[in-house]
C-alpha positions as CSV (number, residue, x, y, z in Angstrom):
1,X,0.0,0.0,0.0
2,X,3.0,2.6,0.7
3,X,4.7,1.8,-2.1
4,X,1.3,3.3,-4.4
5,X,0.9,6.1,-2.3
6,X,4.4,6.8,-2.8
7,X,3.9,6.2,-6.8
8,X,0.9,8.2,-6.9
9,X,2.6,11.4,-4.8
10,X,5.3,10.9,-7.5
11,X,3.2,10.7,-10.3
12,X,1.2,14.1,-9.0
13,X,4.4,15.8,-8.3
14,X,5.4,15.4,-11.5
15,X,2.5,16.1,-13.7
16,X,2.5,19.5,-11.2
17,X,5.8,20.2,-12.8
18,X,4.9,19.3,-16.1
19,X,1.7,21.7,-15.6
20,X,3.9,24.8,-14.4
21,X,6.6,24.6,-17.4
22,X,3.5,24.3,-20.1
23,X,2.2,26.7,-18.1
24,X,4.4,29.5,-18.6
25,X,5.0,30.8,-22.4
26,X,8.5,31.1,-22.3
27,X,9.8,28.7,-19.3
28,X,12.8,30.2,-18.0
29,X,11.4,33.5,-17.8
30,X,9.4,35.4,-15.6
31,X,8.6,38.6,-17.4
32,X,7.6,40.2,-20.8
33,X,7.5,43.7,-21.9
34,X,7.4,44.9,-25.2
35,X,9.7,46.6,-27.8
36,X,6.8,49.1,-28.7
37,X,5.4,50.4,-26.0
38,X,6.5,53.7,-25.1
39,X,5.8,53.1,-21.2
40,X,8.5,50.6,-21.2
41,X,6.8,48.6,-19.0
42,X,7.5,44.9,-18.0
43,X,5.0,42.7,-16.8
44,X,4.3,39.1,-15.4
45,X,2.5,36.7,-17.8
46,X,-0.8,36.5,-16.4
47,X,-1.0,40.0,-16.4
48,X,-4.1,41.6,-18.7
49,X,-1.9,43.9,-20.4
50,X,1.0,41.7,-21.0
51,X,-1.9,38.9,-22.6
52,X,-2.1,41.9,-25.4
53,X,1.6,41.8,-26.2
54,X,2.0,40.4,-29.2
55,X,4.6,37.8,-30.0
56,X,6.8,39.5,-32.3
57,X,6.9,42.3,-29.9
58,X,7.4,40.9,-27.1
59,X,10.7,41.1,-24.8
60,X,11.5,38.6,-21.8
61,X,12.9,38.7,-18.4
62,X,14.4,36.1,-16.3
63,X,14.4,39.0,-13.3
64,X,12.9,41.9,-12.0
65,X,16.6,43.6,-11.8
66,X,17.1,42.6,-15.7
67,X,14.0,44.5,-16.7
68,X,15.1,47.5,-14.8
69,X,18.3,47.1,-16.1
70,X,17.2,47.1,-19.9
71,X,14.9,50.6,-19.1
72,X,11.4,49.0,-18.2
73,X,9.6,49.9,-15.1
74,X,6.8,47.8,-13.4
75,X,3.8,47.3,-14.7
76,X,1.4,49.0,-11.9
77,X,-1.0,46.5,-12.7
78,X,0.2,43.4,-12.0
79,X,2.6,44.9,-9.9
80,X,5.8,42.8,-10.9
């Protein structure tokens, strides 16, 4: 009886996983602004503004500090 418990905590642990990386458009990243707006602003993915960003605009982040560092400033939204 352990032995599926411990099989099926496995099994959920790793289909969490699985469900975070598809979850996230670019895994590895954390943020997205784009390369037109004039606000400069950086955003997190679930954010309603970054959703409009299109794809061939879009800019990511692995950091907060990185977006500052390349000129972008929170979104004060989402609130990144």
């Amino acid at each position: 009886m352990r032995n599926m418990q411990r099989a099926a905590l496995a099994a959920l642990g790793l289909l969490f996983l699985i469900m975070l990386v598809a979850a996230s458009p670019r895994p590895g990243y954390s943020y997205v602004g784009s390369t037109l707006a004039e606000s400069r602003k950086f955003h997190v993915f679930d954010c309603q503004w970054a959703k409009k960003i299109k794809e061939k605009n879009a800019v990511y982040f692995k950091t907060r500090s990185e977006a500052l560092k390349a000129g972008y400033s929170p979104c004060s939204v989402c609130r990144p």
